[in-house]
C-alpha positions as CSV (number, residue, x, y, z in Angstrom):
1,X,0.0,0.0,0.0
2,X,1.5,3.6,-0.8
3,X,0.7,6.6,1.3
4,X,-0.7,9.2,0.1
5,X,-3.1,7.2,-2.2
6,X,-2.9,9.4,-5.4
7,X,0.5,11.0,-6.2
8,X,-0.1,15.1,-5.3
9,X,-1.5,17.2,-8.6
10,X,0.1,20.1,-7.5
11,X,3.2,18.9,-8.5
12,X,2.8,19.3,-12.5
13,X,6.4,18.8,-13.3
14,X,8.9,15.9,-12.6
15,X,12.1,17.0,-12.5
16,X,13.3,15.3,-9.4
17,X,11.2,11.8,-11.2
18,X,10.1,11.5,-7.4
19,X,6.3,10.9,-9.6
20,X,8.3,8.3,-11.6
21,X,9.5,6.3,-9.1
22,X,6.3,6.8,-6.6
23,X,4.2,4.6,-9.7
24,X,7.4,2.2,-9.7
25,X,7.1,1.1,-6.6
26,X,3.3,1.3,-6.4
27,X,3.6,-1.4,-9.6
28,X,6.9,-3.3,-8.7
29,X,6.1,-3.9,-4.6
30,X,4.3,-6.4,-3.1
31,X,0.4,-5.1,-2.4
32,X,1.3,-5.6,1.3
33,X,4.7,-4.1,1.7
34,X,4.0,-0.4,2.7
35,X,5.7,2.7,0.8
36,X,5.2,6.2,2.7
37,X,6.3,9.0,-0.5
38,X,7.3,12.5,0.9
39,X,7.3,12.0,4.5
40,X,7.2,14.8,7.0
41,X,9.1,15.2,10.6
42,X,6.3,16.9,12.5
43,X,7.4,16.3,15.7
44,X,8.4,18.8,19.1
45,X,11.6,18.6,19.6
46,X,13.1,17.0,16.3
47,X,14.2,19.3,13.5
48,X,11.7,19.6,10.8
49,X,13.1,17.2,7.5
50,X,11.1,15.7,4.7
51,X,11.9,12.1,3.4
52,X,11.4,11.3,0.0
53,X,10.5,7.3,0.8
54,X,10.0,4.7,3.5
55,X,9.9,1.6,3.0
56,X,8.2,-1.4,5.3
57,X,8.4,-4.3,4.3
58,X,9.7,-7.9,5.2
59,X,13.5,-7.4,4.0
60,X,14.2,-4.3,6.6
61,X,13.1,-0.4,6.9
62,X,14.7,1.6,4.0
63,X,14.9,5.4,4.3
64,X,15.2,6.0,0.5
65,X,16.6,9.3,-1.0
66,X,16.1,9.9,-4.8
67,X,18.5,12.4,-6.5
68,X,18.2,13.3,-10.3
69,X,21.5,15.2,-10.4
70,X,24.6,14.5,-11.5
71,X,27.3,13.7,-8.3
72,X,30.9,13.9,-7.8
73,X,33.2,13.1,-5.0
74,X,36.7,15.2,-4.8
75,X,38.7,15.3,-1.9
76,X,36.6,13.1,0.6
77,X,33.4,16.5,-0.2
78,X,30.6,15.9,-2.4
79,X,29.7,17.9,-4.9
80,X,26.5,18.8,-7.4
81,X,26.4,19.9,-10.8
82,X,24.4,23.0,-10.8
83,X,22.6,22.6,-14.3
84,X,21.8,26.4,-14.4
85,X,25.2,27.4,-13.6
86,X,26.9,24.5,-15.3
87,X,29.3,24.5,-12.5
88,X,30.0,21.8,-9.8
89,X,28.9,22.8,-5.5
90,X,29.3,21.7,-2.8
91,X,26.5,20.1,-1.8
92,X,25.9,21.0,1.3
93,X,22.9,21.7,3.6
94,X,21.8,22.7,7.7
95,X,21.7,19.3,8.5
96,X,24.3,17.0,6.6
97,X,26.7,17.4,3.6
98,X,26.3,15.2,0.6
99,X,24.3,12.7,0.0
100,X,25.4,9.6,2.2
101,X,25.4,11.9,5.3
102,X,21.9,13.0,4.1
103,X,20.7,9.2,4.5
104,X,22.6,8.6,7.3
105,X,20.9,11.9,9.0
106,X,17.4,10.9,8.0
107,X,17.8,6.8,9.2
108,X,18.9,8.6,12.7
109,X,16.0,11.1,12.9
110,X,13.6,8.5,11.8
111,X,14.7,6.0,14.4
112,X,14.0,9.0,17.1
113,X,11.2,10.3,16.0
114,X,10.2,6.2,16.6
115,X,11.5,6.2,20.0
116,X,9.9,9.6,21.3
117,X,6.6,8.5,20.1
118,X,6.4,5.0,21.4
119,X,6.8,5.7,24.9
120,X,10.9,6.0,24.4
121,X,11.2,2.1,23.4
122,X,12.1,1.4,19.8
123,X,9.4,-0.5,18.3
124,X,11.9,-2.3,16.1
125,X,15.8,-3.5,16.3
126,X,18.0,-0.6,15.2
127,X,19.4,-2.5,13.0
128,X,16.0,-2.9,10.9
129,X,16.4,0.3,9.6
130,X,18.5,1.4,6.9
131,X,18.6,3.7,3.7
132,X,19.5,3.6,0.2
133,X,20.6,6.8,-2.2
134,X,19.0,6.8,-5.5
135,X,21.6,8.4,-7.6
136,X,19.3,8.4,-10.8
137,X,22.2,10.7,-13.4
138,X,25.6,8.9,-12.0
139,X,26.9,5.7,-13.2
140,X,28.4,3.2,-11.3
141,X,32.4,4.1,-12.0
142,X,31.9,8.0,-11.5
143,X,32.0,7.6,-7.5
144,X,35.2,5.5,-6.0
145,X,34.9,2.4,-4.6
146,X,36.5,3.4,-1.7
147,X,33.8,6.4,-1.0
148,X,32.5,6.5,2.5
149,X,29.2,5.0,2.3
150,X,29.2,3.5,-1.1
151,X,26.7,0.9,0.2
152,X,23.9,2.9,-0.1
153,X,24.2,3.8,-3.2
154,X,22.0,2.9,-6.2
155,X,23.6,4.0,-9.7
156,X,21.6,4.9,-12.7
157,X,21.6,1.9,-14.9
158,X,21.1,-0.5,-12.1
159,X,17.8,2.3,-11.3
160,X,16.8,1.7,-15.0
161,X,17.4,-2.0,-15.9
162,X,16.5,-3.7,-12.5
163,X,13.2,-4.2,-10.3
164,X,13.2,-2.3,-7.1
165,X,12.6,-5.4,-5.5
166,X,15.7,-7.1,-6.4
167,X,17.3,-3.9,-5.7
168,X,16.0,-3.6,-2.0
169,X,17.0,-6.9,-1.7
170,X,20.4,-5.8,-2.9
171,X,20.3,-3.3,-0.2
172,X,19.4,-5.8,2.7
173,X,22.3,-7.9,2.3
174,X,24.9,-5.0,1.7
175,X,23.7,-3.3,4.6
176,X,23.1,-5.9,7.0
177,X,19.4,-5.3,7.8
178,X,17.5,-7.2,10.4
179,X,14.5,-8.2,9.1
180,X,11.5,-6.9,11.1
181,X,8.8,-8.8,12.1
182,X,5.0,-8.4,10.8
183,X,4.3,-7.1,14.3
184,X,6.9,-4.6,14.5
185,X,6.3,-3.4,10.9
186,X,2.3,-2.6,11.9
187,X,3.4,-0.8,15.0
188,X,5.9,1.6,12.8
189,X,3.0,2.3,10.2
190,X,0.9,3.1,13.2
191,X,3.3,5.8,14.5
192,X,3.6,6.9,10.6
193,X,0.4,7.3,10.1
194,X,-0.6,9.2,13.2
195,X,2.4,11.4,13.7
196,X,3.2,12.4,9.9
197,X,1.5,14.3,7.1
198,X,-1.0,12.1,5.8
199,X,-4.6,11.8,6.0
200,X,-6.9,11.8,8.1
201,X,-5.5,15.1,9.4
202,X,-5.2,16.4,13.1
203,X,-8.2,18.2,12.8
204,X,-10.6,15.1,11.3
205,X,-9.5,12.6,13.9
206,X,-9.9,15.3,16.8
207,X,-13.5,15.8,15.6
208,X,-13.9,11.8,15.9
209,X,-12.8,11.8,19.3
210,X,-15.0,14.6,20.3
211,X,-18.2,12.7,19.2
212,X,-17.0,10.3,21.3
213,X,-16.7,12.5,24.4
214,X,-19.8,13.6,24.1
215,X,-22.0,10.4,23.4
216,X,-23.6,9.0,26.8
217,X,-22.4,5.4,27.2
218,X,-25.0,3.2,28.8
219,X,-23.8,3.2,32.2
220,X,-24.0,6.8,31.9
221,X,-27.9,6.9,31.0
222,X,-28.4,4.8,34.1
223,X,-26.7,7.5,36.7
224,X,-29.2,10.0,34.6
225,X,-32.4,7.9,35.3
226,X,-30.7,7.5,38.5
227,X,-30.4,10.8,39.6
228,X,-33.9,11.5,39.3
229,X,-35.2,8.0,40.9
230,X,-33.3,8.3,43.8
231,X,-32.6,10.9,46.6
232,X,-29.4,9.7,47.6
233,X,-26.6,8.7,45.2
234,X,-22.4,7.4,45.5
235,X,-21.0,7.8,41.6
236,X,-17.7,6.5,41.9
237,X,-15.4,5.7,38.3
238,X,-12.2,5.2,36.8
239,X,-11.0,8.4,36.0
240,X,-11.9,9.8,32.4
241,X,-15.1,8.1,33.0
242,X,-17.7,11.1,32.9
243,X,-18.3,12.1,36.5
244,X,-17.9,15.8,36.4
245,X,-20.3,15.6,33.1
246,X,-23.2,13.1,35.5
247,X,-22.1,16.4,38.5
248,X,-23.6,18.8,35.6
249,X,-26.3,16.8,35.0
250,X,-27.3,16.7,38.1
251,X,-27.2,20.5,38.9
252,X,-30.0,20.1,35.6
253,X,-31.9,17.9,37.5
254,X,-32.0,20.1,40.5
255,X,-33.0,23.5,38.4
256,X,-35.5,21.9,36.9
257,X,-37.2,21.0,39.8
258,X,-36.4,24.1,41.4
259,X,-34.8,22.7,44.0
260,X,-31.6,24.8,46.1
261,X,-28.6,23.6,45.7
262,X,-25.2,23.5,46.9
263,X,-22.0,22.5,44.6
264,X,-19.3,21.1,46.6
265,X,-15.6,20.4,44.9
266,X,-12.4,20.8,45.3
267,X,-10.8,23.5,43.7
268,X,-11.2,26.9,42.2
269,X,-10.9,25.6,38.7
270,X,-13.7,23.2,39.1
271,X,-16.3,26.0,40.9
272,X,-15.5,28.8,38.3
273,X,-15.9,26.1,35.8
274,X,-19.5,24.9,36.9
275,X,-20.3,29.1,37.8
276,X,-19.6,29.5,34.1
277,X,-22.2,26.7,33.1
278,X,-24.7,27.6,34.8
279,X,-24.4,31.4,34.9
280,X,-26.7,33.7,37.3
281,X,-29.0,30.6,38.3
282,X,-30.3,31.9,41.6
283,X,-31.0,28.0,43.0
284,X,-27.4,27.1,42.3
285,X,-24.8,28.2,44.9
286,X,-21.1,26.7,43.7
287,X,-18.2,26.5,46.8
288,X,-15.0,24.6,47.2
289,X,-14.5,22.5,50.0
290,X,-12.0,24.8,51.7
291,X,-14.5,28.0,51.7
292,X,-17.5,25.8,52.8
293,X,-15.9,24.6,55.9
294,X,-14.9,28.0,56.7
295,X,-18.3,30.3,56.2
296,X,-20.9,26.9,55.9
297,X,-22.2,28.4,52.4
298,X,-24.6,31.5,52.3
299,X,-27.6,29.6,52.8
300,X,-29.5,28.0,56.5
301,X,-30.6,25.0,54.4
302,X,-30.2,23.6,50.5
303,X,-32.9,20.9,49.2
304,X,-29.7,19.6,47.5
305,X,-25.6,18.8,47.8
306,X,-24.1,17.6,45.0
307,X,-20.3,16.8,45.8
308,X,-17.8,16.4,43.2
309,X,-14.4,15.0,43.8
310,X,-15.0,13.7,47.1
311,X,-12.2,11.8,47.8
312,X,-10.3,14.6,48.5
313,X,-12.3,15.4,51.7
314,X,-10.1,14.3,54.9
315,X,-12.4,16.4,57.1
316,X,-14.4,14.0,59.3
317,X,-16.2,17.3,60.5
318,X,-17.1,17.8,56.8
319,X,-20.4,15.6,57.3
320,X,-21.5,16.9,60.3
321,X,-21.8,20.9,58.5
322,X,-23.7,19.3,55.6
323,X,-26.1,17.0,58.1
324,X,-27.1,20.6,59.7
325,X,-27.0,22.7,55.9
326,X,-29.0,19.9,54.0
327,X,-33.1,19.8,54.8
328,X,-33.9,16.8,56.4
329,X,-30.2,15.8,57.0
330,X,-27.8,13.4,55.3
331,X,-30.1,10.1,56.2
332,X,-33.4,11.6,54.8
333,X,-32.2,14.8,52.2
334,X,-31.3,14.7,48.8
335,X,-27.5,14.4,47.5
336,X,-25.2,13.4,45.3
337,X,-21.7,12.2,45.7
338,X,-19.1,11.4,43.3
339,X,-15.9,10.1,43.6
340,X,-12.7,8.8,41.9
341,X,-11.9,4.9,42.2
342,X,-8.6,5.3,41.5
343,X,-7.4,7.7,43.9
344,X,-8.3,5.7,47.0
345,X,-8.0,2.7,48.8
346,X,-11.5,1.8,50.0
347,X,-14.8,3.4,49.2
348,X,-15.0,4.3,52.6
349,X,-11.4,5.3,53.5
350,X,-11.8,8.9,55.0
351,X,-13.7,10.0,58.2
352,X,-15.8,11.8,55.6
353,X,-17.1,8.6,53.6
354,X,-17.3,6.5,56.7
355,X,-19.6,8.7,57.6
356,X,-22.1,7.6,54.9
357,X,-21.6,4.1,54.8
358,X,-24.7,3.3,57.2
359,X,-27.1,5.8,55.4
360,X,-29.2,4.0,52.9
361,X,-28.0,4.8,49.2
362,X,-27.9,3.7,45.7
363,X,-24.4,3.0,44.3
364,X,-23.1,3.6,40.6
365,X,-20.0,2.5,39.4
366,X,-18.5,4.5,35.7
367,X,-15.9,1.7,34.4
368,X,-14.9,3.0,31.0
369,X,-12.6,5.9,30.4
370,X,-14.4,8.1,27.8
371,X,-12.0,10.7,28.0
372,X,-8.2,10.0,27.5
373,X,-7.0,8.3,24.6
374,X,-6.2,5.1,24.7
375,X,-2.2,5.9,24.2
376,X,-2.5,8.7,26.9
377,X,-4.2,6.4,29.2
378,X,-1.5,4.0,28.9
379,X,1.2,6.0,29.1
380,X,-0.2,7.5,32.6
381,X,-1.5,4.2,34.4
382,X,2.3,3.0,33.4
383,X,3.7,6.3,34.8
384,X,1.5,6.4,37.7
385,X,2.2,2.7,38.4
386,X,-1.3,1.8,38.2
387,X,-2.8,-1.8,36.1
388,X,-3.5,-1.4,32.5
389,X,-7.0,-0.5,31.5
390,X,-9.0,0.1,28.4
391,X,-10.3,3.6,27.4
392,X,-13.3,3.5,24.3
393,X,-11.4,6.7,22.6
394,X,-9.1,6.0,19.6
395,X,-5.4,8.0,19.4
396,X,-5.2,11.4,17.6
397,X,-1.5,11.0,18.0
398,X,1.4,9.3,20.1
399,X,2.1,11.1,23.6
400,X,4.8,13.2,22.8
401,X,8.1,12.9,25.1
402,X,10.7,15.6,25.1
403,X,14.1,14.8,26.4
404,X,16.3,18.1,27.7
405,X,19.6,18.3,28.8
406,X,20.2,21.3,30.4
407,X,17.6,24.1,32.1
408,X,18.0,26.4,29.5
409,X,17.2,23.8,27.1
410,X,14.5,22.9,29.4
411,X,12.6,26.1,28.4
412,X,13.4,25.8,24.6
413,X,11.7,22.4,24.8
414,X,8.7,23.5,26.4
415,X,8.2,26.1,23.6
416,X,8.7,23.6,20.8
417,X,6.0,21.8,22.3
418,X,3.8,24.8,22.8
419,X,4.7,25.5,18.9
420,X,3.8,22.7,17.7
421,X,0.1,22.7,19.5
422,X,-0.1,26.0,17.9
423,X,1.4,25.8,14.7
424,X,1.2,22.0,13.5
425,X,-2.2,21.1,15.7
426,X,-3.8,24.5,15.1
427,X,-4.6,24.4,19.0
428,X,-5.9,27.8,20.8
429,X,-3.3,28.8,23.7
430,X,-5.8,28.7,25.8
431,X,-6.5,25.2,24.9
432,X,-3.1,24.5,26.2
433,X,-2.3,24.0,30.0
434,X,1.1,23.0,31.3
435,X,0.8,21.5,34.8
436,X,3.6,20.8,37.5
437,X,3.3,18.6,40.7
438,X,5.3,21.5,42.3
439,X,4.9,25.6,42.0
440,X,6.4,27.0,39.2
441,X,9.5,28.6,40.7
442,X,10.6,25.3,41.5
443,X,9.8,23.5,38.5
444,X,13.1,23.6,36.2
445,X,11.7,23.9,33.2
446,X,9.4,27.1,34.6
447,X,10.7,28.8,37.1
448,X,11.0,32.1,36.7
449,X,7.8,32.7,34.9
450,X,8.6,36.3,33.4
451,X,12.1,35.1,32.1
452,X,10.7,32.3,30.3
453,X,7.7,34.2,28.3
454,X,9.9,37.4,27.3
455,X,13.5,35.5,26.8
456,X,14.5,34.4,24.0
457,X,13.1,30.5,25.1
458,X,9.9,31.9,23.4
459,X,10.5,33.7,20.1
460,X,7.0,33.3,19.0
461,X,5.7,35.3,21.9
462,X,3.1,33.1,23.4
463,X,1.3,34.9,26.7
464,X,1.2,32.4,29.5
465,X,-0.6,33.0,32.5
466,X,-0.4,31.2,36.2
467,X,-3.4,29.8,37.4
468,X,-5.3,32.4,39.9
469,X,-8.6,31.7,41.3
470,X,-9.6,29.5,38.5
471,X,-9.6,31.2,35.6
472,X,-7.8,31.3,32.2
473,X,-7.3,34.1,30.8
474,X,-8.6,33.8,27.5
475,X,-6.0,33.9,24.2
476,X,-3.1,32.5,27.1
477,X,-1.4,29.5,28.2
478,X,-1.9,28.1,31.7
479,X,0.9,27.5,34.0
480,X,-0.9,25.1,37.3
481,X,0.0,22.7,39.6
482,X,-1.5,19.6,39.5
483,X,-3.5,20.0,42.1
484,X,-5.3,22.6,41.1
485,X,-6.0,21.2,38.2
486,X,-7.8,18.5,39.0
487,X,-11.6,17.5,37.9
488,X,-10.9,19.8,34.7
489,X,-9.2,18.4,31.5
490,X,-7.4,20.4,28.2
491,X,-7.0,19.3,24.3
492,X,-3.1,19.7,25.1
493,X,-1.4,19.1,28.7
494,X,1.9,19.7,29.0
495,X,3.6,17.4,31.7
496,X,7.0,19.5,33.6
497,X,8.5,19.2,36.4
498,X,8.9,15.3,36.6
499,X,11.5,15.0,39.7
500,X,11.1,11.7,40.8
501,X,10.4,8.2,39.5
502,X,10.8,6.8,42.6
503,X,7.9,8.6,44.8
504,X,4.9,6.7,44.6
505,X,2.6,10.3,45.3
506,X,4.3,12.1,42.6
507,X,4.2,9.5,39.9
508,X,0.1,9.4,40.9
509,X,0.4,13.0,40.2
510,X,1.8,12.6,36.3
511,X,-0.4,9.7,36.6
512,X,-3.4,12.7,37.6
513,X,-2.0,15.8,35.0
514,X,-1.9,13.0,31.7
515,X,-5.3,12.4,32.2
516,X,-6.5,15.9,32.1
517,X,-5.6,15.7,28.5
518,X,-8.5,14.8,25.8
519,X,-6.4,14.9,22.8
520,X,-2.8,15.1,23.4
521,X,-0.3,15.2,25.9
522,X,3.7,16.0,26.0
523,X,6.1,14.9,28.5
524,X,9.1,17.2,28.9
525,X,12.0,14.8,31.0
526,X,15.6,15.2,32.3
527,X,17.8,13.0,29.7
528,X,19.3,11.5,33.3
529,X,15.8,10.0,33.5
530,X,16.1,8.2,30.0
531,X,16.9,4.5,31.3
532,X,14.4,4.6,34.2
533,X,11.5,6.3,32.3
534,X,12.3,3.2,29.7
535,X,12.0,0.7,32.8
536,X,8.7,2.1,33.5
537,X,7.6,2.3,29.7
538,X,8.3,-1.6,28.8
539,X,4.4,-2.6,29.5
């Protein structure tokens, strides 16, 4: 199969006979080897580089450069006939110099831009991939045998009066490739096809994934019938699984029945958030955990409490305020409580949910992730040390890991990730949140916030804001903790400040910052992290 399906029309002319050879091996190969033609780098931290062919198939991985111009070695340099100046150049370019280095380059970059997007394990042996030069105007004497590289050359009437089977083949045994398995050849495709430039675009397979979000699964219609049947309800779910959406959905229960209602979570994030859904309703009053066991809400009684997040109350006092707030009290009123499976040991773990384990209930249980992508999701339960589970939502892309040496580095990173949201994913900046277990003067890649947006880290400008009393400014990126963060999700979460692999609460926070992502999510990493992040990744 060849990607793309139809050779480009804008390109009317031939003159590099890139059109030739993409029909040649469209009619030559196998129907189920797979040829990638023009293949784009469009990845953060690589730099950007187009291949002209890629080759899977059983024999290896061939990187394949095609050149229809005449090629010269003198003095160990290559050089290039420049037809219009009829004079020979050195042919040299930002990233390599001639055309061996130029293969060699690109078989290096591609095996990277593998790596950082399967989880920082190659998908194949190294030695599976290798490259060939098509040198379609030299002949076989008019480069020395001795030539650095000669192995990867193809010479013009070898090109013209052999099948590009037998010369692949050719290339296999003079280069010593390890042929990949069937396996590992549908697992490179995969990272191809959703990290290159082919189609379905970014944009299509986002819109997929959104009707996905925003279909109720059957579990989900039972909590609505639910929530109206009964007066007392415990939601738990895996996270991902649509609890703050059922939360919503019960505030719409509550309006329509004109019943006063108090909103219970746990940070300023999620209470502007809900504020801004249901804006000046007069029954709804919206309160994080912290101000409601300070000033006990502005009301003597609510018909209703919906509590979101709720295994994040340790307060065994907690209940008693909301037995005296909630007509009829706890054993007779109306609520709703929700809470994340994962992020506890028991159900009934804290002197808060003890506290409702003897009051007759009805319990619901959300068991599918609806939310992360099923190669974010995997990436944070392996991060966050937790058992693989399945999520229903199909990968826009690969999680995107970004390795940095230095600090200063640190910051360039974390703008070419930014960038490419921006630039390459068409993202808003405010659709963009990078999150940090720890504040952002003592995250490395952060720190000192004003530095990093005017410096030259961030030549394109972008505003970013730190999180203040839940909102985001809008046209800017956020800069949060984790913490605060929680119960909301972003198209594009940035994951910083990754200090330990060792602490069991901090991996559950990357574990917690990944899943706030719906589409896409980077990991920016210390390269002394490589080997152990490698450990953690070989699920």
């Amino acid at each position: 199969m060849i990607f793309p399906e139809k050779f480009p029309e804008n390109q009317k002319y031939d003159n590099s006979k890139e059109k030739l050879f993409y029909y040649r091996f469209l009619k030559e190969l196998p129907e189920d080897w797979d040829v990638f033609y023009s293949f784009k780098f469009i990845n953060p931290g690589l730099p950007i580089r187009e291949l002209d062919y890629i080759i899977l198939c059983p024999l290896g991985i061939f990187i394949i450069e095609l050149k229809n111009a005449k090629f010269r070695v003198n003095q160990g340099k290559w050089l290039i006939y420049d037809s219009r100046e009829r004079r020979w150049k050195e042919h040299k370019k930002n990233q390599y110099s001639g055309p061996v280095e130029q293969v060699e380059t690109a078989v290096s970059m591609f095996k990277e831009f593998l790596t950082y997007n399967n989880h920082l394990i190659s998908p194949v042996e190294p030695d599976s991939i290798s490259g060939g030069v098509f040198l379609n105007k030299n002949e076989v004497g008019q480069v020395y045998k001795k030539t650095y590289g000669r192995d990867y050359l193809v010479f013009h009437k070898e090109l013209e009066e052999r099948s590009l089977l037998d010369i692949l083949s050719d290339l296999q045994d003079r280069l010593k490739c390890h042929p990949p398995t069937k396996l590992q050849r549908e697992k490179v495709k995969q990272i191809i096809l959703l990290n290159g430039n082919y189609y379905p675009g970014f944009q299509v397979r986002r819109n997929i994934q959104q009707r996905i979000l925003y279909a109720l699964t059957s579990e989900q219609m039972k909590i609505v019938d639910g929530i109206k049947e009964h007066p007392r309800l415990l939601i738990s779910g895996v996270v991902g699984s649509g609890k703050s959406l059922m939360a919503q959905h019960s505030v719409e229960v509550g309006i329509k029945n004109n019943w006063k209602m108090l909103f219970l979570c746990s940070s300023d994030f999620l209470a502007e958030r809900m504020k801004t859904n249901f804006p000046d309703e007069p029954n709804l009053e919206v309160s994080t955990f912290y101000n409601f066991l300070f000033t006990g809400g502005n009301s003597d009684f609510y018909d209703m409490i919906i509590i979101d997040e709720s295994q994040n109350i340790i307060s065994g006092d907690f209940s008693l305020m909301l037995d005296r707030k909630l007509k009829s009290g706890l054993l007779n009123g109306k609520w709703v409580i929700f809470m994340d499976s994962e992020q506890r040991v028991s159900e009934f773990q804290s002197g808060f949910l003890r506290s409702f384990a003897d009051i007759p209930h009805e319990k619901f249980f959300l068991s599918s992730n609806i939310r992360n992508p099923s190669e974010i999701y995997s990436v944070a339960l392996a991060l966050g040390g937790k058992r693989m589970m399945d999520t229903s939502v199909p990968d826009a892309l690969n999680v995107k890991f970004v390795k940095y040496y230095t600090a200063i580095e640190a910051r360039l990173k974390l703008f070419d990730l930014v960038d490419y949201g921006v630039k390459q994913l068409r993202l808003l900046p405010d659709e963009i949140v990078i999150l940090s277990p720890h504040t952002f003067d003592k995250t490395v890649e952060i720190q000192n916030l004003s530095d990093l947006v005017s410096g030259n880290n961030n030549p394109e400008r972008y505003e970013l804001a730190v999180s203040k009393d839940g909102v985001q400014p809008e046209g800017k990126i956020l800069v949060s903790t984790i913490n605060e963060y929680q119960g909301l999700e972003a198209s594009f979460v940035i994951l910083t400040g990754i200090t330990s692999l060792e602490d069991e609460n901090l991996r559950t926070e990357y574990y917690i910052a990944l899943t706030r992502s719906n589409y896409i999510a980077g990991i920016l990493y210390s390269e002394t992290q490589t080997e152990k992040m490698q450990e953690i990744f070989r699920f």
